[in-house]
C-alpha positions as CSV (number, residue, x, y, z in Angstrom):
1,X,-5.1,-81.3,-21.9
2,X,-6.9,-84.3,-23.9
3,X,-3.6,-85.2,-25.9
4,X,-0.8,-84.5,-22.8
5,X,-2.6,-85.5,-19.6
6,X,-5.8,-87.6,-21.2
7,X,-8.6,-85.3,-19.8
8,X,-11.6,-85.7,-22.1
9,X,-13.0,-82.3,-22.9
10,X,-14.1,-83.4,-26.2
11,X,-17.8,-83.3,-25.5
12,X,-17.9,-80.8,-22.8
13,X,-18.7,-77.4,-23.3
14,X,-16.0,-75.6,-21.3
15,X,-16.2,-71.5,-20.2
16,X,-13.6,-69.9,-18.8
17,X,-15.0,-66.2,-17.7
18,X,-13.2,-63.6,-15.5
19,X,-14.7,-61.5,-12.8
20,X,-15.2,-57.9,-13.4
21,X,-14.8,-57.8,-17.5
22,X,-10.9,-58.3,-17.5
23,X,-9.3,-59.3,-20.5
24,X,-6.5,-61.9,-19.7
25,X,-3.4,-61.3,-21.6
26,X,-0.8,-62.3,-19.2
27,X,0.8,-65.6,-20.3
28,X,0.6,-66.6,-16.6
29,X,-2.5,-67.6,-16.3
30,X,-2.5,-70.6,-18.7
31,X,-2.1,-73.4,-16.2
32,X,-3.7,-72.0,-13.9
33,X,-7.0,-71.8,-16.4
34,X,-5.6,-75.6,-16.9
35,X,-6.3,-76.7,-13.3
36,X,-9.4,-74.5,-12.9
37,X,-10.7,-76.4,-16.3
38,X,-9.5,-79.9,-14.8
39,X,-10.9,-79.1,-10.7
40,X,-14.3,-78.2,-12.4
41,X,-14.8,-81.4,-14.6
42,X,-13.7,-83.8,-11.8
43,X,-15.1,-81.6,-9.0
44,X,-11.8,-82.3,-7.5
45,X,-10.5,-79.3,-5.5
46,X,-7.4,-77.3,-5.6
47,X,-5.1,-78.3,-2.5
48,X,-5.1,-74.9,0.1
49,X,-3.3,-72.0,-0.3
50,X,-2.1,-73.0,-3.9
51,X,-1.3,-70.4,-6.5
52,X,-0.9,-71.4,-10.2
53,X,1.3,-68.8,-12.3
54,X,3.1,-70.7,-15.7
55,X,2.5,-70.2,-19.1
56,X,1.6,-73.3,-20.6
57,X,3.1,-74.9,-24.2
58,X,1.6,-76.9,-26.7
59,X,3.6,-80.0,-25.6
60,X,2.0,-79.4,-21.7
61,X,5.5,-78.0,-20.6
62,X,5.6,-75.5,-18.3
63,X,7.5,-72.1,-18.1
64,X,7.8,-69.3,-15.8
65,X,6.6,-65.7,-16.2
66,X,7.9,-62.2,-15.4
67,X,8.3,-60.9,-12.3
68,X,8.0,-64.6,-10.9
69,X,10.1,-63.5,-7.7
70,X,7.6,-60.5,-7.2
71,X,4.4,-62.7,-7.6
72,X,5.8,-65.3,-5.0
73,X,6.4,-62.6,-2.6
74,X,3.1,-61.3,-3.1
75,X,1.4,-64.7,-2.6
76,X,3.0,-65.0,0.3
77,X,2.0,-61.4,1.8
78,X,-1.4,-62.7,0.9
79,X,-1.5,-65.4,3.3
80,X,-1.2,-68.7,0.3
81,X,1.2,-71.1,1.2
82,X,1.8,-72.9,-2.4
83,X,3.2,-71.1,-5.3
84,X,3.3,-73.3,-8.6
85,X,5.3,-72.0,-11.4
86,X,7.4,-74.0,-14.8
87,X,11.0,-74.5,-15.3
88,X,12.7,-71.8,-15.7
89,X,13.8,-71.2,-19.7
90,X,17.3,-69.5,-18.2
91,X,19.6,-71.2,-15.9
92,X,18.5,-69.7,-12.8
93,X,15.7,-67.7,-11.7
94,X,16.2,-65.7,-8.3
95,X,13.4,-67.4,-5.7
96,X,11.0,-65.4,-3.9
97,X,10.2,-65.3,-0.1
98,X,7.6,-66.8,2.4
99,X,5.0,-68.7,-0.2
100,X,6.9,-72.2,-0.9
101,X,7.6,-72.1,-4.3
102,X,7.5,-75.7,-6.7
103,X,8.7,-76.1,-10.0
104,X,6.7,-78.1,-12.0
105,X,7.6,-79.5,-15.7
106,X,4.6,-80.8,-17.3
107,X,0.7,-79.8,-17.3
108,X,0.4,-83.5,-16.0
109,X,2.6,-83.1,-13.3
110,X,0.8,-79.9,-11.7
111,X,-2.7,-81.2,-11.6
112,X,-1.2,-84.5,-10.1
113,X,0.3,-81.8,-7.3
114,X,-2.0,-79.5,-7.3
115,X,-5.5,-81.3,-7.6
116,X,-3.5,-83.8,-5.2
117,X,-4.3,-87.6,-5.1
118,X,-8.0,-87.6,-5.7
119,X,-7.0,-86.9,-9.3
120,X,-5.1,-90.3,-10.1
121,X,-8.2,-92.2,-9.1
122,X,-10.9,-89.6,-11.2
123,X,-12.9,-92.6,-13.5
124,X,-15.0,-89.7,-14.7
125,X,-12.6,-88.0,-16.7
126,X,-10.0,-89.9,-17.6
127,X,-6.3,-88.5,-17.7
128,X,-3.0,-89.2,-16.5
């Protein structure tokens, strides 16, 4: 986040902790731990009804994740409105139904959309 988007975690202890004991192994919830990281250091909000679901390379691109179609649907059964996932690494990836879903290239890119314009102007912080 520090070298791709300019967010200064450098002298901030960061925790990242899941409810219930889980252990996290599913590649899809690296930009999504990415925004939550970001929202909570600029105590910026998410936008509404936004779900995060990419895995997340060391250059800050983005990629999607199994069973993307199935999660979107999902979402949208759930009631969120905003489904965020990466480029796909094939030509095409089939889309899902009801939640809109947004491709998104870069780490930079999704917390400008997803943290929405109170981001740009975050002096606190840095990035972008």
């Amino acid at each position: 986040l520090e070298r791709r988007c300019g967010v200064r975690l450098a002298g901030q202890d960061v925790y990242v902790g899941v409810a219930g004991g889980f252990k996290v192994s599913d590649p899809a919830a690296d930009a999504a731990v990415a925004v939550a990281v970001v929202s909570s250091l600029w105590d910026v909000p998410p936008v509404d009804g936004a779900v995060v679901a990419a895995e997340m390379g060391l250059s800050g691109d983005l990629r999607t994740v199994p069973s993307e179609s199935q999660r979107i649907q999902e979402c949208a059964r759930l009631g969120f409105g905003s489904f965020y996932g990466g480029v796909p690494r094939r030509e095409e990836v089939p889309a899902g139904r009801g939640a809109a879903g947004k491709r998104v290239a870069a780490v930079s890119d999704l917390l400008r959309a997803v943290l929405g314009g109170k981001a740009d102007a975050e002096p606190s912080g840095g990035g972008f």
